[in-house]
N, CA, C and O atoms as CSV, one atom per row, in Angstrom:
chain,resi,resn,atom,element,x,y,z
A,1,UNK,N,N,118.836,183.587,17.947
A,1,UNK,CA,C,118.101,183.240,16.738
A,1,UNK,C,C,116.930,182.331,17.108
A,1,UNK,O,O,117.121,181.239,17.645
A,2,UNK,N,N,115.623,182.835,16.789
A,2,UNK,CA,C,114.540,181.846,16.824
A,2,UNK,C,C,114.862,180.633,16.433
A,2,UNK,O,O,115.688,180.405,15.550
A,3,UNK,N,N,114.044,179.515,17.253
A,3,UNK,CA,C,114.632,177.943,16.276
A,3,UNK,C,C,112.966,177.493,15.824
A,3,UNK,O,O,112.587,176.404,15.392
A,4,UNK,N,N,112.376,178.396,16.019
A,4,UNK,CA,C,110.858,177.865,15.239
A,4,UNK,C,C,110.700,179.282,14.044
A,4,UNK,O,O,111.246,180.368,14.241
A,5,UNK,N,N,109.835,178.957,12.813
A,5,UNK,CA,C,109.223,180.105,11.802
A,5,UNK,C,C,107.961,180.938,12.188
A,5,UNK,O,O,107.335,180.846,13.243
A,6,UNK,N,N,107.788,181.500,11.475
A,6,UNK,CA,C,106.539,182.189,11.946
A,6,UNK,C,C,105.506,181.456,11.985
A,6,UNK,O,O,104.595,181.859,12.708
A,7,UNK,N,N,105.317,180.207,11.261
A,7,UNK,CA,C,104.609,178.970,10.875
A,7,UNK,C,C,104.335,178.097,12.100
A,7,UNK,O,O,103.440,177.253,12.137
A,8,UNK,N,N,105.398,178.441,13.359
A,8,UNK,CA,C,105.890,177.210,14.033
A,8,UNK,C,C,106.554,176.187,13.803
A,8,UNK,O,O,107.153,175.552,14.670
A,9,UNK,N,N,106.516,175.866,12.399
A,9,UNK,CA,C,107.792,174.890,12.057
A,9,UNK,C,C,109.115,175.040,12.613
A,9,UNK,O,O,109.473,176.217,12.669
A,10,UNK,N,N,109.853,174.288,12.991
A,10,UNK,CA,C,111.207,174.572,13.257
A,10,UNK,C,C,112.100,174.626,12.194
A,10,UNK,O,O,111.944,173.845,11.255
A,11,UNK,N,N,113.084,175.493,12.196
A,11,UNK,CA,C,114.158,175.780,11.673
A,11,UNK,C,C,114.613,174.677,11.801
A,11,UNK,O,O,114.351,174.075,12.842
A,12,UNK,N,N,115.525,173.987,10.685
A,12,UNK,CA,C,116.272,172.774,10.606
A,12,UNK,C,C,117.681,172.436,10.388
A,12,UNK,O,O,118.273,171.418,10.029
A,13,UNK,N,N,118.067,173.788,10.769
A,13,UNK,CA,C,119.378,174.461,11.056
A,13,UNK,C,C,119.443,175.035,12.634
A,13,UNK,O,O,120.463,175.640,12.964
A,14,UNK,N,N,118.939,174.949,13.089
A,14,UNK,CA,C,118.847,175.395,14.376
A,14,UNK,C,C,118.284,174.755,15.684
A,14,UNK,O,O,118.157,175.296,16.782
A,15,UNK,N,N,117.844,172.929,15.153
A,15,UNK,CA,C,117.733,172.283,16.490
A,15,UNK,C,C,118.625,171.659,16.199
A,15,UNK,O,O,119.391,171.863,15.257
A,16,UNK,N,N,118.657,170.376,17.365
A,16,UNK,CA,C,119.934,169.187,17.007
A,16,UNK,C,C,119.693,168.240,16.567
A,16,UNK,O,O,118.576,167.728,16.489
A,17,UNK,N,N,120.944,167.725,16.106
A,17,UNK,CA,C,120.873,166.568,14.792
A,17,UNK,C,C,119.693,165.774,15.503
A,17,UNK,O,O,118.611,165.766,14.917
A,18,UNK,N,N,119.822,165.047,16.823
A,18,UNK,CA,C,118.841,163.923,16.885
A,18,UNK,C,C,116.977,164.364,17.191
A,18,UNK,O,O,116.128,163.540,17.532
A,19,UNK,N,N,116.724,165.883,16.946
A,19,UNK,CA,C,115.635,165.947,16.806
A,19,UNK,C,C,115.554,166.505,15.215
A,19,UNK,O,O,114.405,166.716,14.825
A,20,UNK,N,N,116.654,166.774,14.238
A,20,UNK,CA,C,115.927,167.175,12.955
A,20,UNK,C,C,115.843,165.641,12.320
A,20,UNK,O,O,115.307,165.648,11.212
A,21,UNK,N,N,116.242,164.378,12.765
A,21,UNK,CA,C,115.887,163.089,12.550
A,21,UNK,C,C,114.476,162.155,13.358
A,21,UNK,O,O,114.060,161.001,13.260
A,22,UNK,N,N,114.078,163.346,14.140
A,22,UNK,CA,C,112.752,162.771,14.635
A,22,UNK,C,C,111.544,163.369,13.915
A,22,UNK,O,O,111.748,164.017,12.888
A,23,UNK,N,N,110.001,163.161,14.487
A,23,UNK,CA,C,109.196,163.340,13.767
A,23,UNK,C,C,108.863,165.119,13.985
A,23,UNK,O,O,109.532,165.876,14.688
A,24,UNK,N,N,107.597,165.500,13.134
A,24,UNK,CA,C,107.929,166.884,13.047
A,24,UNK,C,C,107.516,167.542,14.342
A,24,UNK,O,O,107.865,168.656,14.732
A,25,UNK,N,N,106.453,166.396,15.148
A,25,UNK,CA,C,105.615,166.901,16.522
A,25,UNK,C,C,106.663,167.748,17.555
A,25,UNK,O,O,106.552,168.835,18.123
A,26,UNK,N,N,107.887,166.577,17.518
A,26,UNK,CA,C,108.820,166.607,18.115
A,26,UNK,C,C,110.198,167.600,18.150
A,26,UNK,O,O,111.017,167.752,19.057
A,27,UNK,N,N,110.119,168.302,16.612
A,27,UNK,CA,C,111.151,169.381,15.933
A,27,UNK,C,C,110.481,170.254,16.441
A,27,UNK,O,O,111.166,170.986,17.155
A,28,UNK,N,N,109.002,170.623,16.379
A,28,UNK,CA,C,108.007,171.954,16.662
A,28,UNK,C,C,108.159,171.817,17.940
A,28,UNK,O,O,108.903,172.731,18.297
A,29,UNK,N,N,107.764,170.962,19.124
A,29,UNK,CA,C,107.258,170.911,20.095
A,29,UNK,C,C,108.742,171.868,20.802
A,29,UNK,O,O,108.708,172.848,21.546
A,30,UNK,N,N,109.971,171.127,20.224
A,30,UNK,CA,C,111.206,171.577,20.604
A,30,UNK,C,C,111.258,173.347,20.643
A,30,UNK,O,O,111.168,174.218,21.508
A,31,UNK,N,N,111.455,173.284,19.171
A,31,UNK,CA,C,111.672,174.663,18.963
A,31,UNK,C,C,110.703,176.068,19.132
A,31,UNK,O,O,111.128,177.223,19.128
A,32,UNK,N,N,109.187,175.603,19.292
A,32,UNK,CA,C,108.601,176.586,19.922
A,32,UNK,C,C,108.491,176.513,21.388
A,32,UNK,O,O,108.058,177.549,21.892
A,33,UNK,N,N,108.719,175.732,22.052
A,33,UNK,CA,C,109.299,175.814,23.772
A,33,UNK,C,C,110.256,176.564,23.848
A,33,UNK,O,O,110.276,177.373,24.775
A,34,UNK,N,N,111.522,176.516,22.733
A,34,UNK,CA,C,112.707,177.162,23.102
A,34,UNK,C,C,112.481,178.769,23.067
A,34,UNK,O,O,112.769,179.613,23.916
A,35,UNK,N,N,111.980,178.881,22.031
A,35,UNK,CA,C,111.462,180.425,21.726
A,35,UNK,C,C,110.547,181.061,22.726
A,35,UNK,O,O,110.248,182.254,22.655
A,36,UNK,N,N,110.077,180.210,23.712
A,36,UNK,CA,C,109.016,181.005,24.249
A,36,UNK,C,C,109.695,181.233,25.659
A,36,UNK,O,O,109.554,182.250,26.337
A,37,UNK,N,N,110.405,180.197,25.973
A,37,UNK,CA,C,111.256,180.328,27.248
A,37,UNK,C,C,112.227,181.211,27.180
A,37,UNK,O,O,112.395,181.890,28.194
A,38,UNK,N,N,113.307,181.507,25.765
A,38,UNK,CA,C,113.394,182.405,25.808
A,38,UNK,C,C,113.118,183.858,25.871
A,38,UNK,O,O,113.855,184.667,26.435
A,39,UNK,N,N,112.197,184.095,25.360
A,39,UNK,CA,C,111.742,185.290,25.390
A,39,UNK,C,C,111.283,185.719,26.800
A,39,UNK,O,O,111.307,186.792,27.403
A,40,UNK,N,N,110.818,184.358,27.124
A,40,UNK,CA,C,110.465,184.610,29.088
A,40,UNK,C,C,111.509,184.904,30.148
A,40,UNK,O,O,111.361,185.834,30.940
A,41,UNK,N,N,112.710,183.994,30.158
A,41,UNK,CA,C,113.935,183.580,30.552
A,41,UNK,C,C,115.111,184.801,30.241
A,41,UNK,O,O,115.810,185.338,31.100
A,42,UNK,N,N,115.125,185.118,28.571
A,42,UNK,CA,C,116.388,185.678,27.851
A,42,UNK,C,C,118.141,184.931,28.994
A,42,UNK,O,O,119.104,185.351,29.636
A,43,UNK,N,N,117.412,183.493,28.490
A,43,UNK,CA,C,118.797,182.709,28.601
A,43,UNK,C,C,119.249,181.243,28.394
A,43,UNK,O,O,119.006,180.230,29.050
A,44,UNK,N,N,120.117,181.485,27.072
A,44,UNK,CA,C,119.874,180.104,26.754
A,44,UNK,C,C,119.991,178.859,26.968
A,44,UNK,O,O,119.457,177.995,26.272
A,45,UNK,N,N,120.790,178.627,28.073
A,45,UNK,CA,C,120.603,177.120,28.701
A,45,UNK,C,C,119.319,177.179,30.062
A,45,UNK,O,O,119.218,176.272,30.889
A,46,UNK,N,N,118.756,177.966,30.057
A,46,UNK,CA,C,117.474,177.519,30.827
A,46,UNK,C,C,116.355,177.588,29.602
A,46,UNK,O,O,115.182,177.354,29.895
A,47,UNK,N,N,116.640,177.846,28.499
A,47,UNK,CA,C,115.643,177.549,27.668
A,47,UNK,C,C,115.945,176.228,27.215
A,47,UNK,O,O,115.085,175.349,27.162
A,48,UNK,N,N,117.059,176.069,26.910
A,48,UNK,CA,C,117.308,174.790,26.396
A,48,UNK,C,C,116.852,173.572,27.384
A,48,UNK,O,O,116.492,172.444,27.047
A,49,UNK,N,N,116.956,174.060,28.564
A,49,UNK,CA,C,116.712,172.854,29.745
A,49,UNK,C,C,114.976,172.686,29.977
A,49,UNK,O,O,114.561,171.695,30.577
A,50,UNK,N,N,114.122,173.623,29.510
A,50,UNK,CA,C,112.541,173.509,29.425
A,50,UNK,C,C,112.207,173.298,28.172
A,50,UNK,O,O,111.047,172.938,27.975
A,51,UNK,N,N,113.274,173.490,26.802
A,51,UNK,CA,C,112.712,172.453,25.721
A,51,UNK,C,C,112.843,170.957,25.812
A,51,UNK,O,O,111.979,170.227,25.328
A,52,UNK,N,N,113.921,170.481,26.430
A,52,UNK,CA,C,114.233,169.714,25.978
A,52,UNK,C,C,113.119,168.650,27.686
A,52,UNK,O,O,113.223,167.453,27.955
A,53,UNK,N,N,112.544,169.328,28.162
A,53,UNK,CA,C,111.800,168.647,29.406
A,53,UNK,C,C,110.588,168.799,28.966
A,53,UNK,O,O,109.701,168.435,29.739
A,54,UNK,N,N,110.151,169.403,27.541
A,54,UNK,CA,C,108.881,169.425,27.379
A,54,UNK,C,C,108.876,168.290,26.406
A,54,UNK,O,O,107.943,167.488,26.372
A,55,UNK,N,N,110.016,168.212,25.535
A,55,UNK,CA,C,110.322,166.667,24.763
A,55,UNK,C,C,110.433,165.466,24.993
A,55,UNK,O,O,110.374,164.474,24.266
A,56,UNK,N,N,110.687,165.688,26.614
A,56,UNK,CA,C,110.814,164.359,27.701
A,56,UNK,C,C,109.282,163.862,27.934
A,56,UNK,O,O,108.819,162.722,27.964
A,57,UNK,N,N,108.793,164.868,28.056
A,57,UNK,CA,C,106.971,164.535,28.507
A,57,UNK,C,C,106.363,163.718,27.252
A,57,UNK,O,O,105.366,163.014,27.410
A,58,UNK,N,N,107.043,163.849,25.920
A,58,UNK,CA,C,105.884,163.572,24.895
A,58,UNK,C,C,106.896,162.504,24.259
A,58,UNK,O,O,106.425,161.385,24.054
A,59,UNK,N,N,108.452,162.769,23.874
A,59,UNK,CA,C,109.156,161.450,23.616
A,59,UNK,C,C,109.953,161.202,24.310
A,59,UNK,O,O,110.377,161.842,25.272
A,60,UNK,N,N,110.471,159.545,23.614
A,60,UNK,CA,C,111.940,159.157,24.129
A,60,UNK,C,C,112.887,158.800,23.681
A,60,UNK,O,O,112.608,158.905,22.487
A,61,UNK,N,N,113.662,158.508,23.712
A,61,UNK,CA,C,114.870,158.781,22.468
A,61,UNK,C,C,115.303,156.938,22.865
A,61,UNK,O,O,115.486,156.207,23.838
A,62,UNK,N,N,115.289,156.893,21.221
A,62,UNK,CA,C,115.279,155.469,20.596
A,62,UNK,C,C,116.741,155.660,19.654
A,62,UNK,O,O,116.503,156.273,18.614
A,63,UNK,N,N,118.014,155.307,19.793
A,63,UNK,CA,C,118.640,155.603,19.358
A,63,UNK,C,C,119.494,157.013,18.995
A,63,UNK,O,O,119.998,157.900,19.684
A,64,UNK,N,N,119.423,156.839,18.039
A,64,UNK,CA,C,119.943,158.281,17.384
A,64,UNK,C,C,118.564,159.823,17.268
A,64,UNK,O,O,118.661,160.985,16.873
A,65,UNK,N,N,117.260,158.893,17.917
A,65,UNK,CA,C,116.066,160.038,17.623
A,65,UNK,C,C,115.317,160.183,18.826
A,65,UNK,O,O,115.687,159.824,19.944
A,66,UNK,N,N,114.151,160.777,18.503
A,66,UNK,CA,C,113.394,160.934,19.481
A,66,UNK,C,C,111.785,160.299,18.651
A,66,UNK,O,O,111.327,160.671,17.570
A,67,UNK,N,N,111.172,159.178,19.678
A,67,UNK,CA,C,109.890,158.908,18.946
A,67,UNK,C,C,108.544,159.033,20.214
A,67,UNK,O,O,108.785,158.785,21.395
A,68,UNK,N,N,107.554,159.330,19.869
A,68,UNK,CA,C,106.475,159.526,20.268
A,68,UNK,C,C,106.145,158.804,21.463
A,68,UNK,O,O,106.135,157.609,21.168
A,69,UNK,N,N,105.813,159.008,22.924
A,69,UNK,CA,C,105.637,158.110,23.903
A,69,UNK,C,C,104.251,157.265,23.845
A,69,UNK,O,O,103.316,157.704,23.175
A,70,UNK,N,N,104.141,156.072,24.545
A,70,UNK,CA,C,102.940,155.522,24.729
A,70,UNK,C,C,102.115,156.603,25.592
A,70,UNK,O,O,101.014,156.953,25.165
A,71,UNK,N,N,102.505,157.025,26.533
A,71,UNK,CA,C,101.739,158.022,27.159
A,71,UNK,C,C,102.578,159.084,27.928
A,71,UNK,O,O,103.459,158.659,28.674
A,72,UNK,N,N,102.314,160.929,27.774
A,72,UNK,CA,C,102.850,161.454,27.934
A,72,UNK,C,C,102.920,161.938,29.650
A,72,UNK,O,O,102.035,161.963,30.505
A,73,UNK,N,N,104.458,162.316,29.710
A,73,UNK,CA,C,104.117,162.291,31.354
A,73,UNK,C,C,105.630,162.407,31.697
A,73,UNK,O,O,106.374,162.101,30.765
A,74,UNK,N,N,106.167,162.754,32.745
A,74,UNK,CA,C,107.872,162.597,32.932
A,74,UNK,C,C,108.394,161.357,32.743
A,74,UNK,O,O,107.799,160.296,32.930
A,75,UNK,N,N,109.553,161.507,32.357
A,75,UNK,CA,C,110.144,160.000,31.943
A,75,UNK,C,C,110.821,159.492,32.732
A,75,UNK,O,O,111.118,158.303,32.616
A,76,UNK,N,N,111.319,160.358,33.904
A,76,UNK,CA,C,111.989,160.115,34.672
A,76,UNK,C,C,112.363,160.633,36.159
A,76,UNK,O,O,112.756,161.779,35.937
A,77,UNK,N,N,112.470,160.378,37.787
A,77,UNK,CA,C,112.685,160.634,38.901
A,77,UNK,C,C,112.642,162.582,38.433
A,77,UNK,O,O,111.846,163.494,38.654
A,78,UNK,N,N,113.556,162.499,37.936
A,78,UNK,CA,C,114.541,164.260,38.205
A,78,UNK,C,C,113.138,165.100,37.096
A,78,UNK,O,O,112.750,166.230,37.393
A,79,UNK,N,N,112.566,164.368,35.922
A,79,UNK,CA,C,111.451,165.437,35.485
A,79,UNK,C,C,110.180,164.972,36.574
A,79,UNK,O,O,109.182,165.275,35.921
A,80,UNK,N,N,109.944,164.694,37.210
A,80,UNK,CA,C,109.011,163.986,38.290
A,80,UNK,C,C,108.902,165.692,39.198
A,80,UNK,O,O,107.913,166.426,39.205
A,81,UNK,N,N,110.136,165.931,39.833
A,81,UNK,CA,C,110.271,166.872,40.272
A,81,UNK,C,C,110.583,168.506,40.146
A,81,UNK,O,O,110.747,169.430,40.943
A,82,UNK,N,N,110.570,168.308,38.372
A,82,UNK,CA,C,110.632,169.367,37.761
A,82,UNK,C,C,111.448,170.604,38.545
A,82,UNK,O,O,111.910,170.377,39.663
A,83,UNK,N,N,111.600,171.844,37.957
A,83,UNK,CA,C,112.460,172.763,38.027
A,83,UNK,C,C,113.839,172.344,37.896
A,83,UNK,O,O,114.361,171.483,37.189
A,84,UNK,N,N,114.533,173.555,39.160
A,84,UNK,CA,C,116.099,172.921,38.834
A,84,UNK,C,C,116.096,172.037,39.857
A,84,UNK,O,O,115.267,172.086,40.765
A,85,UNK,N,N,117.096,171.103,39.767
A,85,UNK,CA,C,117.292,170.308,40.601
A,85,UNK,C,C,118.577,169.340,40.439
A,85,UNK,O,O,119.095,169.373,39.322
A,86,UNK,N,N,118.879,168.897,40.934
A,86,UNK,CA,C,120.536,168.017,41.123
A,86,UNK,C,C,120.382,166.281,40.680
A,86,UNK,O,O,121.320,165.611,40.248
A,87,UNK,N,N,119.409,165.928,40.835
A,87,UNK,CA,C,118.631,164.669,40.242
A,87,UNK,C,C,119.901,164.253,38.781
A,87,UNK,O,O,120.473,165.077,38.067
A,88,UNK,N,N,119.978,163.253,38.747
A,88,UNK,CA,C,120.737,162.826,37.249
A,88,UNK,C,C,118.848,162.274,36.236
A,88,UNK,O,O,117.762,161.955,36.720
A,89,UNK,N,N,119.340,162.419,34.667
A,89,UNK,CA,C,118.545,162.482,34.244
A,89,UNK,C,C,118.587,160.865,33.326
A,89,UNK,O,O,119.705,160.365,33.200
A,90,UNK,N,N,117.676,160.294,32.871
A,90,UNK,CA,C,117.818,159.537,32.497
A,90,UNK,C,C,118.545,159.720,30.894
A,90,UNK,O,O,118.965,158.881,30.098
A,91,UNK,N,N,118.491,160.807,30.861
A,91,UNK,CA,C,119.299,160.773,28.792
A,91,UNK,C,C,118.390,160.528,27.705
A,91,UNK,O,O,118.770,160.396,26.542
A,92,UNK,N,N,116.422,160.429,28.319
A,92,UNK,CA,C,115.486,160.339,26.957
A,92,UNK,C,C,115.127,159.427,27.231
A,92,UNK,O,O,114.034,159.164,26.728
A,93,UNK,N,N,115.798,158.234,28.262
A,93,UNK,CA,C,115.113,157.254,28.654
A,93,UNK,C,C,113.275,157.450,29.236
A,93,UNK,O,O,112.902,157.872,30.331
A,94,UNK,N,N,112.585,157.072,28.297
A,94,UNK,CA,C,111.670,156.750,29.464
A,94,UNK,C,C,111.553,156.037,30.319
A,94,UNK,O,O,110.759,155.098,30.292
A,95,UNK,N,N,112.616,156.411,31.675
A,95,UNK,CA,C,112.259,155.519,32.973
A,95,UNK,C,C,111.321,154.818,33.671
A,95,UNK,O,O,111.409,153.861,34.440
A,96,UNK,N,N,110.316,155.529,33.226
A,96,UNK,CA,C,108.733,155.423,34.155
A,96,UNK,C,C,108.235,154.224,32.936
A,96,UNK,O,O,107.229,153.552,33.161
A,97,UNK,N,N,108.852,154.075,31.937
A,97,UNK,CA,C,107.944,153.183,31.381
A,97,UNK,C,C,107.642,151.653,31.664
A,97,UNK,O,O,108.835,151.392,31.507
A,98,UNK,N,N,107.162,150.574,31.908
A,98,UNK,CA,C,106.789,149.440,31.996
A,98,UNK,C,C,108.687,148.860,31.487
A,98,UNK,O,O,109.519,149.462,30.808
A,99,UNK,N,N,108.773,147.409,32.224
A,99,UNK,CA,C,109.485,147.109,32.304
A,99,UNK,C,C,109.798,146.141,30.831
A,99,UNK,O,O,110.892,146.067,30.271
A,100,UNK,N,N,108.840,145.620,30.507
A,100,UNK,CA,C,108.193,145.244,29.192
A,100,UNK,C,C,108.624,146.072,27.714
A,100,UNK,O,O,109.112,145.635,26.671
A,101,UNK,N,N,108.219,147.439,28.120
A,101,UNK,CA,C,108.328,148.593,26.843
A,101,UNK,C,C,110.134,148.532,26.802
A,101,UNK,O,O,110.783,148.222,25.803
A,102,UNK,N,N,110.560,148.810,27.795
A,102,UNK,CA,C,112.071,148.803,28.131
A,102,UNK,C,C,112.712,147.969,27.461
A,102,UNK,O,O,113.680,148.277,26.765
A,103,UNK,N,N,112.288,146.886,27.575
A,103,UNK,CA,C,112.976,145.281,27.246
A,103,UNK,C,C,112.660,145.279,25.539
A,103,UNK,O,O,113.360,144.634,24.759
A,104,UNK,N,N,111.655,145.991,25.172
A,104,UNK,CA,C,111.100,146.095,23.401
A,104,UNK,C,C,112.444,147.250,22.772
A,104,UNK,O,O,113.093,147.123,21.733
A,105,UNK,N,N,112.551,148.446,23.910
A,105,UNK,CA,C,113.552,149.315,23.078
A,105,UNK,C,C,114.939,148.715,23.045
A,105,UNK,O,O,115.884,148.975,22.300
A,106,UNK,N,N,114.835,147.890,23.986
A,106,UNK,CA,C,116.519,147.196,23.965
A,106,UNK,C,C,116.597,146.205,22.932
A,106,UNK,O,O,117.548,145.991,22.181
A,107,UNK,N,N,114.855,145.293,23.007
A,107,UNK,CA,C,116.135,144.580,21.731
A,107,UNK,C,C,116.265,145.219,20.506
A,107,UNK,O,O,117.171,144.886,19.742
A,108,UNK,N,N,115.104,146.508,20.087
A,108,UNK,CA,C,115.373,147.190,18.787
A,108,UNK,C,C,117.002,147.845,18.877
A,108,UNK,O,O,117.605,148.069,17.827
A,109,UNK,N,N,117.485,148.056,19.891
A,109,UNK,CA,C,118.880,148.441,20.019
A,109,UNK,C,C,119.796,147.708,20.149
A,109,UNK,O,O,120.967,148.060,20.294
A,110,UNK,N,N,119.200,146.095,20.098
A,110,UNK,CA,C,120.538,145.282,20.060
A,110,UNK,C,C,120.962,144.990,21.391
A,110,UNK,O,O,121.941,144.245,21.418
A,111,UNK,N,N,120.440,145.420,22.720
A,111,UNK,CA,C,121.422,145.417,23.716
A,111,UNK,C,C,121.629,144.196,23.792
A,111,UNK,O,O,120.885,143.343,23.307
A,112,UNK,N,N,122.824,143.944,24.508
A,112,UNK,CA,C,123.750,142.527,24.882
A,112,UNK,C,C,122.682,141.970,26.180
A,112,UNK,O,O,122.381,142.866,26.968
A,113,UNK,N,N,122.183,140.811,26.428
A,113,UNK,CA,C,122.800,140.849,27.837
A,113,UNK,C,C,121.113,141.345,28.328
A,113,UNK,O,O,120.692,141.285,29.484
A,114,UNK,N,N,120.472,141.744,27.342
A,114,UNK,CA,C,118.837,141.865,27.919
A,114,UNK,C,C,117.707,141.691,29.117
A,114,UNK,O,O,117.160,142.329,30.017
A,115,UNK,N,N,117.752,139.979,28.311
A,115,UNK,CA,C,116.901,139.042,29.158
A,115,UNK,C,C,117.118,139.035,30.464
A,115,UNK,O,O,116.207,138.441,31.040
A,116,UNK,N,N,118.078,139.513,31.304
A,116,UNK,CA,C,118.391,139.181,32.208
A,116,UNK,C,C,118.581,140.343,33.069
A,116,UNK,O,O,118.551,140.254,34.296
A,117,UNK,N,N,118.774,141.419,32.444
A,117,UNK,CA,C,118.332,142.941,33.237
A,117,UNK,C,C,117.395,143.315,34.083
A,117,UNK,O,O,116.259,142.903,33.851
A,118,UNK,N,N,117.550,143.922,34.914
A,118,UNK,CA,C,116.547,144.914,35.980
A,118,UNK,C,C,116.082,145.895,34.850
A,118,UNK,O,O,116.491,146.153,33.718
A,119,UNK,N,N,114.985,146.358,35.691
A,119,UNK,CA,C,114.462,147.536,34.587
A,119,UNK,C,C,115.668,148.744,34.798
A,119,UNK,O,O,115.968,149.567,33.933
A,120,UNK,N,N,116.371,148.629,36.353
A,120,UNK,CA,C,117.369,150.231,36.333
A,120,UNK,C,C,118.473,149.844,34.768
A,120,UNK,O,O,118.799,150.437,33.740
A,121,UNK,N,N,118.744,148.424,35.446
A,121,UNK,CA,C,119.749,148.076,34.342
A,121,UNK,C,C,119.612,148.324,32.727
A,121,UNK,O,O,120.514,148.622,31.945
A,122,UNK,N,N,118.340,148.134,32.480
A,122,UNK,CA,C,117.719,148.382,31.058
A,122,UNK,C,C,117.756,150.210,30.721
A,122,UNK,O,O,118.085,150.756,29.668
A,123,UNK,N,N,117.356,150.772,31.846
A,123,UNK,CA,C,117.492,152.070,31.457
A,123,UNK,C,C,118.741,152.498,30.976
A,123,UNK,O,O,118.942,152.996,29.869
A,124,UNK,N,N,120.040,152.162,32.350
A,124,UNK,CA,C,121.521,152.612,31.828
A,124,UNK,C,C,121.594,152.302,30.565
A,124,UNK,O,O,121.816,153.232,29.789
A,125,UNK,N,N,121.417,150.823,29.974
A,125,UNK,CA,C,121.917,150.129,28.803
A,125,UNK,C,C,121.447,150.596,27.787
A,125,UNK,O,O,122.099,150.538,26.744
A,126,UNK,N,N,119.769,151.378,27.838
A,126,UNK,CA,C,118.889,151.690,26.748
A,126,UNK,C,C,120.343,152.882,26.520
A,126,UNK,O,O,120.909,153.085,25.445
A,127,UNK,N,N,120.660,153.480,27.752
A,127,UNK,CA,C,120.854,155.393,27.312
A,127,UNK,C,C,122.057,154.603,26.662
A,127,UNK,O,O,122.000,154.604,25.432
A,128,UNK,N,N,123.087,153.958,27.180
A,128,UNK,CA,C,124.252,154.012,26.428
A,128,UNK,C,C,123.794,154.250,24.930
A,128,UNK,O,O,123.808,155.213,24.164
A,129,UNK,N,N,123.290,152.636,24.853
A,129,UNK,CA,C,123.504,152.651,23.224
A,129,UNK,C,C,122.398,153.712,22.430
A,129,UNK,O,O,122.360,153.336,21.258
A,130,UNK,N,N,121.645,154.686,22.590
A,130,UNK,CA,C,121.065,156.163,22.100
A,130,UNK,C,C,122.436,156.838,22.249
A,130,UNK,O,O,122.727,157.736,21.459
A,131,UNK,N,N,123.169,156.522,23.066
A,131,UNK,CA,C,124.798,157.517,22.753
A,131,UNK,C,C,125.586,157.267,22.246
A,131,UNK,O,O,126.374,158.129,21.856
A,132,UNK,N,N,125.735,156.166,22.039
A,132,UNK,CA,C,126.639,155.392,20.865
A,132,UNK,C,C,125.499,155.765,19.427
A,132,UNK,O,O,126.119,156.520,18.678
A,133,UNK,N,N,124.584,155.572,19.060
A,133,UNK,CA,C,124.260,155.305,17.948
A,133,UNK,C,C,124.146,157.192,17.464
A,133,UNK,O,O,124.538,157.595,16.369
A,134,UNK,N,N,123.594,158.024,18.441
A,134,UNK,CA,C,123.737,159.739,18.255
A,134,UNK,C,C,125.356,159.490,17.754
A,134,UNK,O,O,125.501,159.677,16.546
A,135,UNK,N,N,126.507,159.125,18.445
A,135,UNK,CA,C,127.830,159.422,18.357
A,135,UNK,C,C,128.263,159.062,16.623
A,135,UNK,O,O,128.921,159.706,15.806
A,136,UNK,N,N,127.448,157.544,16.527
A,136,UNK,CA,C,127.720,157.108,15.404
A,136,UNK,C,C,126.863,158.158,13.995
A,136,UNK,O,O,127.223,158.145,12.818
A,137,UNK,N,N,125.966,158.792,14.441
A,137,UNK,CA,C,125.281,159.562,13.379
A,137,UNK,C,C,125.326,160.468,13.066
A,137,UNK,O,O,124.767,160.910,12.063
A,138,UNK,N,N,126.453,161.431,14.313
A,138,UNK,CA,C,126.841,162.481,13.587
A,138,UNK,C,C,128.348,162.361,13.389
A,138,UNK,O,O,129.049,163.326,13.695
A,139,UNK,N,N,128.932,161.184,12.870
A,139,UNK,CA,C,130.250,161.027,12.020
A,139,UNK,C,C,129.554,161.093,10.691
A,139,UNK,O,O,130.204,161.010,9.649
């Protein structure tokens, strides 16, 4: 099933919860990547794995969503090197971002224990709690 309209809008039954709670750049950007890789691919977890790396380039996931980057670009080591690869991924983290921006998404997330983090440390801590708060949003 297509997850974009003929419009390009995305279907809002057919991406996932934490992008039909992001903005619309981010629902489209999704779901017409998916459609096109499929049709290139005809398979759906390698489509799913080039939508969701074309969503990495433009957002990063702030909780339960995905919001607009300061500047677009891989977010992380393993999209750095694109294709397939064995790399662990950061989870939406923008890795590459300033250590500064990091320390802004943590305290909007509450993390414990902040001030005193490495930027690796800030990344793990950012992804947890985007997985706790996704976990908490689709109860």
């Amino acid at each position: 099933m297509p997850k974009a309209k003929k419009n390009g809008r995305a279907r809002q039954d057919e991406i996932p919860s934490t992008l039909q709670r992001s903005d619309e750049k981010a629902q489209d950007t999704f779901a017409q990547t998916w459609d096109s890789a499929q049709d290139e691919y005809h398979d759906d977890a390698r489509a799913a794995r080039t939508a969701w790396a074309a969503i990495k380039h433009t957002h990063e996931k702030v909780g339960d969503h995905w919001e607009p980057k300061e500047e677009n670009g891989p977010s992380d080591d393993s999209a750095e090197k694109g294709g397939l690869n064995s790399e662990d991924t950061a989870g939406g983290v923008d890795a590459n971002a300033s250590k500064e921006h990091l320390y802004e998404i943590a305290q909007e997330l509450d993390v414990q224990g902040r001030s005193g983090m490495t930027k690796d440390k800030l990344v793990d801590a950012i992804e947890k709690a985007n997985d706790k708060k996704t976990r908490d949003a689709r109860q």
